[in-house]
N, C-alpha and C positions, 0 to 999 in steps of 0.2 A: 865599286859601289855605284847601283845607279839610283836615279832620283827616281820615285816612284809619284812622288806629289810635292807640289810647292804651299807651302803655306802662307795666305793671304789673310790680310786682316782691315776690315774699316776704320782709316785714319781722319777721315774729315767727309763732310758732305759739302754739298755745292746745288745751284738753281738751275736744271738745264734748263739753257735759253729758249729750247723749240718747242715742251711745254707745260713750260714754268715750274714743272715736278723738284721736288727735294731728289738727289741720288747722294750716293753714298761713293769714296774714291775709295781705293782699295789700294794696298802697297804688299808686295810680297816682301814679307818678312821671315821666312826660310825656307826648307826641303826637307823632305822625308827622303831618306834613304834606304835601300835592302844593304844590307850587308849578311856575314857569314855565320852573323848570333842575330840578328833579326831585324827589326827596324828602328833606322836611330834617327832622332829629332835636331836636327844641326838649325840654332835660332842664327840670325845674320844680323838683325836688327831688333829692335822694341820699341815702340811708338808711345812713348812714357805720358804724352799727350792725350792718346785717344783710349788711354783704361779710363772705365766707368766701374765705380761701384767697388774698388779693387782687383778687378781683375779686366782681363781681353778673350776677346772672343776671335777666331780666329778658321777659317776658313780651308780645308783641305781638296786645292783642286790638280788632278790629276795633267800631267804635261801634255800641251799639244803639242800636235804634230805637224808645225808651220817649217815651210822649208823658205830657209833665210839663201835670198838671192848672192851669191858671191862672184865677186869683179876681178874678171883674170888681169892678171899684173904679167906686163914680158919683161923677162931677164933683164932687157937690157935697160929697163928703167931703176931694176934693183940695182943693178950694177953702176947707176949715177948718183945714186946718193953717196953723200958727202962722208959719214960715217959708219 
């Protein structure tokens, strides 16, 4: 199953300090999926806080493509750990 988009939702706003604007914070609150019957909605969280009105409005952004730095570890530091 791969993810095809994460779903984000505005949970609180805040003042940015550089100038003074209202913004809105945003929290990913699940993913879209493909699968082999078609796309399925997997929620992770619910921001019970920030529905207005009865219900949330919620945000469909597709994944980027950031490559996450990773720190080579040698053997022989695995092989000091304790357990």
């Amino acid at each position: 199953m791969a993810i095809t988009h994460f779903v984000k939702a505005a949970v609180s706003e805040y003042e940015d300090k550089t100038d003074g604007k209202m913004k809105k914070r945003y929290q990913t609150i699940g993913v879209i999926m493909e699968t082999k019957h078609g796309l399925m909605l997997k929620l992770e969280t619910l921001p019970l806080f920030s529905l207005k009105e009865g219900g949330l409005l919620a945000y469909l952004n597709p994944p980027e493509d950031k490559a996450i730095p990773t720190q080579q570890v040698s053997k022989e530091f695995i092989n000091d750990v304790p357990f």
